[in-house]
C-alpha positions in Angstrom: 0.0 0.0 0.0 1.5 3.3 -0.8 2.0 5.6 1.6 1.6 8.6 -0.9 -1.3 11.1 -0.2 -3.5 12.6 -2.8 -2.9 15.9 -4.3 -5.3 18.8 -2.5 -8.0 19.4 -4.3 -8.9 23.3 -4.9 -11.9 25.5 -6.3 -10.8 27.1 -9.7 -13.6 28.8 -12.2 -13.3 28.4 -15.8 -14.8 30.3 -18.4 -17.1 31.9 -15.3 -17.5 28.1 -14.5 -16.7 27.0 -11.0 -14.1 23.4 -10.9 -11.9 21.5 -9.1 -8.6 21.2 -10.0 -5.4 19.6 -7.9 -3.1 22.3 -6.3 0.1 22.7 -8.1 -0.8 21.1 -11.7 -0.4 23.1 -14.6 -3.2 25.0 -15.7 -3.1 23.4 -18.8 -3.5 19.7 -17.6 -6.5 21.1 -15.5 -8.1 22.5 -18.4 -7.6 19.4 -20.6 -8.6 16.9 -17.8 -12.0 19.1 -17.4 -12.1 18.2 -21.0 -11.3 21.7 -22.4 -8.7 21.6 -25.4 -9.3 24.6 -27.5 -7.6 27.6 -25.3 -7.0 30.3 -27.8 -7.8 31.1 -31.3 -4.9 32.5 -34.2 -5.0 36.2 -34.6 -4.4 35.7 -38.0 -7.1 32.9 -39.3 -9.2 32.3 -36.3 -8.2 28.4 -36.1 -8.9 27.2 -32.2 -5.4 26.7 -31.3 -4.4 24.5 -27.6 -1.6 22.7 -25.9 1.6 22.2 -28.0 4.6 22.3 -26.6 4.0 22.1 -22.5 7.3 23.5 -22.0 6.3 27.9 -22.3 8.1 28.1 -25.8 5.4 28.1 -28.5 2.8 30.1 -26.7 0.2 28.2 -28.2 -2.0 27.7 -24.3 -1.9 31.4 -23.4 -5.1 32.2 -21.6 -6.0 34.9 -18.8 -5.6 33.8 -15.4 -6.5 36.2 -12.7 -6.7 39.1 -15.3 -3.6 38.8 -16.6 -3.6 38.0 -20.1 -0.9 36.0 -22.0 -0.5 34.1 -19.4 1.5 30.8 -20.3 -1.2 27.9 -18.8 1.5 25.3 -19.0 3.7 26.8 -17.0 1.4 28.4 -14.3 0.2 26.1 -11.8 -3.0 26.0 -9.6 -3.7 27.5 -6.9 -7.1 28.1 -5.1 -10.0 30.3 -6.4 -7.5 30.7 -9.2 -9.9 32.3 -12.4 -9.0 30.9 -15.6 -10.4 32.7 -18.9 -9.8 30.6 -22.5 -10.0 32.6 -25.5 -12.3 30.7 -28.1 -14.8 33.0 -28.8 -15.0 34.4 -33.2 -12.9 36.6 -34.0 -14.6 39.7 -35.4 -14.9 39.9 -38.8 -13.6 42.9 -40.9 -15.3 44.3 -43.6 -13.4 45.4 -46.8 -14.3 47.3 -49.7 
């Protein structure tokens, strides 16, 4: 029998959502085990971008966490009553003539 005790468990709210989430994971791994991928979308074409590189380089699983935006979810871990905003929603569209 192991010996080793569970992480704590700790209220997080997603999206305006409230979760659980273990103290100390990444941000990222709580978001994907509460079965949220898409994190971001492309400036550029609006493509749902996520989780890449878990390692801060590529940028790709910036989100907003506790107002601060561009916040790198795989290398912030969780804390309690930590807020957590994705950024999924269209992109507005431009109009050209």
């Amino acid at each position: 029998m192991s010996t080793t005790s569970l992480p704590r468990t700790v209220t997080v709210t997603i999206d305006g959502t409230p979760g659980q989430a273990w103290a100390g994971q990444s941000v990222s791994a709580a978001l994907v085990a509460a079965g949220i991928w898409p994190l971001r979308r492309n400036p550029v074409n609006g493509q749902l971008r996520g989780p890449f590189c878990g390692m801060g380089v590529c940028l790709e699983c910036e989100v907003t966490i506790n107002g601060r935006p561009g916040s790198r979810s795989c290398t912030a871990h969780i804390t309690d009553g930590m807020d957590i905003r994705t950024h999924t929603e269209p992109l507005p569209t431009v109009a050209h003539g």
